[in-house]
N, C-alpha and C positions, 0 to 999 in steps of 0.2 A: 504494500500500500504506500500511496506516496507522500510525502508530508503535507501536503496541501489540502488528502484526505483524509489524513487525521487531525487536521486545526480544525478543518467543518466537523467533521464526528463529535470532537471533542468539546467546541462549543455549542452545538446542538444540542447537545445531553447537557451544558452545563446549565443553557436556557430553560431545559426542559425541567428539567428538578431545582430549578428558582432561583438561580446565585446571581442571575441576572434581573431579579423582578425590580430591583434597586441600582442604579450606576454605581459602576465600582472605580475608583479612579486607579492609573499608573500603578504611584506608590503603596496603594494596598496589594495591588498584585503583587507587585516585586517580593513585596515581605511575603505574600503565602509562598512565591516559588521560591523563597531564602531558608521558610518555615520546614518546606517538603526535602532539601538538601541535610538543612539541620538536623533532620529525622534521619537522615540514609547515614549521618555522619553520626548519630546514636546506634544506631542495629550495628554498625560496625564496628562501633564500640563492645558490644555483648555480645556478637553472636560470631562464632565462627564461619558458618554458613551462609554467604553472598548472594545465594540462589530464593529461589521464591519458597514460602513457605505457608501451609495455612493454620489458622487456629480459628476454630469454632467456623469455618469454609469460607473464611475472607482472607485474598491473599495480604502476606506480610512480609515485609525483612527488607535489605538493605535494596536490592534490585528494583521491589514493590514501589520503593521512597523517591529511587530517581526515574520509574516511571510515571508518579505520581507531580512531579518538579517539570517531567514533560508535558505530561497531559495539563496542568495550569498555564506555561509557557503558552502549547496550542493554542487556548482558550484566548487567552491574553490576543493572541495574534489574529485568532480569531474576528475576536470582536471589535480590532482596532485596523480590521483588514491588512494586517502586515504582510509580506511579500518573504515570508519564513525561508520557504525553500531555495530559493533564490538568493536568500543572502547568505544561506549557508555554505552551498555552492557557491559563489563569492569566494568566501572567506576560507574554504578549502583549499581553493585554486591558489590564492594569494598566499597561504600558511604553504603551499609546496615552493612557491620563490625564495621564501625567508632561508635566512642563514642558521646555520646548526646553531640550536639552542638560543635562536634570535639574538648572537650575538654575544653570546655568552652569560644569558641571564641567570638567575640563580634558582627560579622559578618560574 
């Protein structure tokens, strides 16, 4: 599937179950996709296992977190019609020009 169908899926569903019955600005977004990181950077603190997992049949764990950090991303782009796919091919294309380790960063 291509990313352009998973921003519409994504925000579709996010419509459909009300997170949009109220405007949500930018800055609130950013913190829930910072909230969904900060979760994958907890399961990987406790748990050994990277892979998906379930409890009581909802999936969980560290993988769950940063598809959860995408699927708001989508949303996000979603509904502010961003051109997702395209920038990231962009920005692929451009990260193959770069100099090893952009020069010697440290990260």
């Amino acid at each position: 599937m291509e990313i352009n169908n998973l921003i519409n899926l994504s925000h579709n569903i996010a419509k459909e179950k009300g997170w949009w019955d109220k405007d949500r600005e930018i800055p609130e977004m950013i913190a829930l996709i910072h909230s969904e990181l900060s979760e994958a950077l907890e399961e990987y603190r406790i748990n050994d296992n990277l892979n998906i997992r379930y409890e009581n049949g909802k999936p969980e764990g560290f993988v769950v977190e940063l598809a959860d950090a995408l699927i708001r991303i989508f949303d996000l782009s979603g509904k502010y019609k961003l051109d997702l796919q395209n920038a990231l091919e962009e920005k692929i294309q451009y990260n193959r020009s770069r100099k090893y380790r952009h020069g010697n960063k440290k990260a």
